[in-house]
Structure formats: C-alpha cells, structure tokens
N, CA, C and O atoms as a DFTB+ gen file, in Angstrom:
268 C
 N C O
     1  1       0.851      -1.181       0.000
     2  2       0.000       0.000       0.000
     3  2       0.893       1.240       0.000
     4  3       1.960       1.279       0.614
     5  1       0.345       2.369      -0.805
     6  2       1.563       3.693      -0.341
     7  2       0.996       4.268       0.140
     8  3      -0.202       4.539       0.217
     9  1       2.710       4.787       0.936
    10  2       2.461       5.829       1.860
    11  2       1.304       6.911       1.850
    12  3       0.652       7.190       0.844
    13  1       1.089       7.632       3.420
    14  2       0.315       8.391       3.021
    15  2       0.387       9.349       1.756
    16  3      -0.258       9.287       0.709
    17  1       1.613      10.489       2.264
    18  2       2.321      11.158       1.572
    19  2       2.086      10.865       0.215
    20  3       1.869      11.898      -0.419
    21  1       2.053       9.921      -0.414
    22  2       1.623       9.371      -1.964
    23  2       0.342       9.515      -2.324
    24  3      -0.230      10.108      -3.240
    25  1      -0.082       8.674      -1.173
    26  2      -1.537       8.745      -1.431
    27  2      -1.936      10.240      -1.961
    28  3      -2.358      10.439      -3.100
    29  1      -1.684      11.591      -0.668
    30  2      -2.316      12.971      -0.981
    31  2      -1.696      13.163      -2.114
    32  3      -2.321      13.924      -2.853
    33  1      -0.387      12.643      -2.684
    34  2      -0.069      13.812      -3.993
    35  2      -0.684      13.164      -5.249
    36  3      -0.558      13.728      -6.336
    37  1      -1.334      12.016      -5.134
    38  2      -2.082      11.460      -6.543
    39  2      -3.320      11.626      -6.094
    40  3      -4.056      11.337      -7.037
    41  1      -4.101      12.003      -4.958
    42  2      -4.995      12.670      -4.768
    43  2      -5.378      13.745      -5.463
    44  3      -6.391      13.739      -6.162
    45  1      -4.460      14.940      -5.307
    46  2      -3.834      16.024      -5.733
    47  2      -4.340      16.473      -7.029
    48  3      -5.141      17.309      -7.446
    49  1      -3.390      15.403      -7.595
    50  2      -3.261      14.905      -9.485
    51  2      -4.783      14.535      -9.851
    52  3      -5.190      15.326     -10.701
    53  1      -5.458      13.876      -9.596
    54  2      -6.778      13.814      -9.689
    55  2      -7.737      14.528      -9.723
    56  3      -8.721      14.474     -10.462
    57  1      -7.340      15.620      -8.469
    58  2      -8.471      16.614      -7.805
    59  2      -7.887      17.535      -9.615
    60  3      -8.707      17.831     -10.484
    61  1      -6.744      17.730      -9.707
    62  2      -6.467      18.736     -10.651
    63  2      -6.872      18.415     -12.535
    64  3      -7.039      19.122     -13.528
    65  1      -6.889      16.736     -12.175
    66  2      -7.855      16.351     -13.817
    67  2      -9.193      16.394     -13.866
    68  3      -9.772      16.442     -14.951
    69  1      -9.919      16.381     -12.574
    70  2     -10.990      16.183     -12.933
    71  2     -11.574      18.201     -12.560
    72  3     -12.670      18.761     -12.570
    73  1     -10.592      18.525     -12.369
    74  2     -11.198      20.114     -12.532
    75  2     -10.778      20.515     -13.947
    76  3     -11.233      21.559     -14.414
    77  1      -9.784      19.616     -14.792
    78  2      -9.802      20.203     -16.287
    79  2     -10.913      19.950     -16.929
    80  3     -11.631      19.075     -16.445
    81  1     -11.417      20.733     -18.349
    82  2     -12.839      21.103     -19.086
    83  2     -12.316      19.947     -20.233
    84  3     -13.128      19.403     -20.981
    85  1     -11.391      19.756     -20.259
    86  2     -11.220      18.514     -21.341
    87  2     -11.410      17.422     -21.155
    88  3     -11.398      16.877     -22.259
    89  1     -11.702      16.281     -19.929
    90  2     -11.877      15.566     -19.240
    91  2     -13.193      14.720     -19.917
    92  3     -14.271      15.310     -19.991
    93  1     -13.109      13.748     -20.259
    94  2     -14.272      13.121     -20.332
    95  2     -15.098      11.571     -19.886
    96  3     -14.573      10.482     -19.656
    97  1     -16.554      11.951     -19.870
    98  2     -17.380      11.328     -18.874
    99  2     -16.620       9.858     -18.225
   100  3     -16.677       9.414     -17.078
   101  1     -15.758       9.210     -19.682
   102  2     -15.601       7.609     -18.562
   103  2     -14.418       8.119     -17.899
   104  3     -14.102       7.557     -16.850
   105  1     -13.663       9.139     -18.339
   106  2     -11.740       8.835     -17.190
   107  2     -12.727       9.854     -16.337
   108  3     -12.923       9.317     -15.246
   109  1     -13.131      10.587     -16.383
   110  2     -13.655      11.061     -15.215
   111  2     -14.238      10.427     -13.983
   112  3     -14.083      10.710     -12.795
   113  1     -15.095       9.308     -14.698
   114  2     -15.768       8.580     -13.391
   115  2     -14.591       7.474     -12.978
   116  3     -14.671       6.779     -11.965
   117  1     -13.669       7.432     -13.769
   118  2     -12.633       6.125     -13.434
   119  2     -11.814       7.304     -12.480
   120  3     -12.196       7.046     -11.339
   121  1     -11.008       8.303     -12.413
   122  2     -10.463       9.446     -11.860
   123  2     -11.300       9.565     -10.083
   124  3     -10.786       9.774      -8.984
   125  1     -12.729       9.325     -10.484
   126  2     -13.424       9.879      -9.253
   127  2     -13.628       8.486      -8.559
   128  3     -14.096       8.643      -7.431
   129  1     -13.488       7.610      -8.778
   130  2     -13.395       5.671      -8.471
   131  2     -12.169       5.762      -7.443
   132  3     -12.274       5.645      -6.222
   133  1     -10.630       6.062      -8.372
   134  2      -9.872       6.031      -7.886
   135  2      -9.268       6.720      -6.547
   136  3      -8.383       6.353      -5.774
   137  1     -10.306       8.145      -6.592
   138  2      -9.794       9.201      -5.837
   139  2     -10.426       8.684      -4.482
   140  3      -9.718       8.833      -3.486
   141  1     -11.608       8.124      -4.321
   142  2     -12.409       7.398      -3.584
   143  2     -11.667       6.650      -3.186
   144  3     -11.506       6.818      -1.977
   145  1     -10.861       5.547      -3.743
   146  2     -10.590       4.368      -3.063
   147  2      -9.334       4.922      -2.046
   148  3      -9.038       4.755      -0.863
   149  1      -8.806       5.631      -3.128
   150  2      -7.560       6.217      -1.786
   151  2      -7.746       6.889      -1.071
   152  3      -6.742       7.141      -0.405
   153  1      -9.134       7.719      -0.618
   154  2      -9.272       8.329       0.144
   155  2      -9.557       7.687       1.423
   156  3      -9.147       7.976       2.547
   157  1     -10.420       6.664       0.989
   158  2     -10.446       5.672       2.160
   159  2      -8.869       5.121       2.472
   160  3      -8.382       5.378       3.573
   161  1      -8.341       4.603       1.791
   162  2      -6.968       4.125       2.289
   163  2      -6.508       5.568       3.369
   164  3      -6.184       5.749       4.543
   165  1      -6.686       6.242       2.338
   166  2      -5.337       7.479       3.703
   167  2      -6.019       7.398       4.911
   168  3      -5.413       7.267       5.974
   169  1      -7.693       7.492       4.808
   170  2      -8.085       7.974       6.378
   171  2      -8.110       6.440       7.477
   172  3      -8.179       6.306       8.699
   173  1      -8.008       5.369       6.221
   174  2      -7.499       4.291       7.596
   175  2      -6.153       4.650       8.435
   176  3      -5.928       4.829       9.632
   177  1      -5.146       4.678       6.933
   178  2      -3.448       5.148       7.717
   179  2      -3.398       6.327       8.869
   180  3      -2.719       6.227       9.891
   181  1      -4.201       7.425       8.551
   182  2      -4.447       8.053       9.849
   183  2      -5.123       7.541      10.733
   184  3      -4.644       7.715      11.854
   185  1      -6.153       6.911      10.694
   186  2      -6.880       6.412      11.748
   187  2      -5.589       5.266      12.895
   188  3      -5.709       5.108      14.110
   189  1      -4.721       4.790      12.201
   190  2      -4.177       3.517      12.346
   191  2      -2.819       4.667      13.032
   192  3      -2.597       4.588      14.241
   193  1      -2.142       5.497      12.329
   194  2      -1.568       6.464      13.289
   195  2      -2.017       6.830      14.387
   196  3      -1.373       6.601      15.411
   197  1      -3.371       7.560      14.426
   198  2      -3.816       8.037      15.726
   199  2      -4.030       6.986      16.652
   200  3      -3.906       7.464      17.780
   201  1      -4.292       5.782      16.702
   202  2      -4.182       5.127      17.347
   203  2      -3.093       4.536      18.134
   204  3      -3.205       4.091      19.276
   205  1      -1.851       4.581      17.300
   206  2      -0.643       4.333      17.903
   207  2       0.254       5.688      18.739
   208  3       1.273       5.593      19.424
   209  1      -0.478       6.820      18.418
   210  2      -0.210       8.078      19.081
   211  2      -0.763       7.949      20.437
   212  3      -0.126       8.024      21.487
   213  1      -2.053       7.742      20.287
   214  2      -2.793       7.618      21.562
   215  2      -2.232       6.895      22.434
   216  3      -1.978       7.328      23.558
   217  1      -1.901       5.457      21.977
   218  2      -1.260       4.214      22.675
   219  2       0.054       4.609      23.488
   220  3       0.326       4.330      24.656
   221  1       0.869       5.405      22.467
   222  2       2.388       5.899      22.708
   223  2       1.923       6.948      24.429
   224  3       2.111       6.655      25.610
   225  1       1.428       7.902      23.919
   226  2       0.808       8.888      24.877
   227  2       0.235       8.358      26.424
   228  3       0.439       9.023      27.439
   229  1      -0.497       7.081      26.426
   230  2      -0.794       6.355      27.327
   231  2       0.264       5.636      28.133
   232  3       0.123       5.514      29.350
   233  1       1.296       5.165      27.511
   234  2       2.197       4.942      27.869
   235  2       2.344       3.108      27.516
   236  3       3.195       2.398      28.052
   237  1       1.566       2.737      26.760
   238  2       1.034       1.322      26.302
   239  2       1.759       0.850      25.271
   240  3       1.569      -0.345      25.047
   241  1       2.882       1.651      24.250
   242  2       3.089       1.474      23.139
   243  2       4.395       1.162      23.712
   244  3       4.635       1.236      24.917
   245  1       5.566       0.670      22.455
   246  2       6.723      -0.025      22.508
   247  2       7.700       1.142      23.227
   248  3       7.798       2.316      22.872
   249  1       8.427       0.445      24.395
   250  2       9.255       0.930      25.124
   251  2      10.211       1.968      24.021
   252  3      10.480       1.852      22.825
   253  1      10.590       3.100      25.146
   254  2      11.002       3.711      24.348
   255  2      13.137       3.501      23.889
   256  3      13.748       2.999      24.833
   257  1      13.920       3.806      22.793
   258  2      15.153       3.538      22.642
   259  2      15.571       4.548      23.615
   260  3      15.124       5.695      23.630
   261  1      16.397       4.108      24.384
   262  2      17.578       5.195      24.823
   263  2      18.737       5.413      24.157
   264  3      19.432       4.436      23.879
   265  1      19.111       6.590      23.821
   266  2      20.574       6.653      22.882
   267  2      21.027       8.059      22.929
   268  3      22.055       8.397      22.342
C-alpha cells in the first residue's frame, strides 16, 4: 500500500484532472473511483496512526530507545 504522503499527492493529481474542461465522462468517473478508493486508504493510515499516538501517549506502546 503507499504511503500516506503518496496517497495525498495522486490525490492532488486527480483533484487537478478532474477540474480540467477537457476531461471526459468515462476517465472522469474512473479518476473519481480512484480518488475514492484512496481516500479511504489514507483515512485508515491516519486512523491507524492516531491510534498508535494515543497508545504511545498512554504509555502502552513499545518501550522507548535510549541513545
């Protein structure tokens, strides 16, 4: 799966084809398919971050390195 970081910049790329006037009806709905599916992907990877933030914060998450 990619990174978030990937995810938003072909997000990005998407948000910026499907605002071009040349665009037509099928890459558009394939464009708006795609933008969908990764949108769900990123907000799991955050969801799945905040959770390990929380955990860390609690004091529940993997001991910390000393160095």
């Amino acid at each position: 799966m990619p990174g978030f970081g990937e995810q938003l910049e072909r997000l990005e790329a998407i948000v910026r084809k499907l605002e071009a006037e040349d665009l037509d009806l099928d890459e558009a709905l394939k464009l708006f398919e795609e933008g969908v599916e990764r949108l769900r992907a990123a907000r799991e990877q955050l969801t799945q971050a905040e959770g390990k933030v929380k955990k860390a914060l609690k004091g529940e998450g993997p001991p910390a390195i000393d160095g």
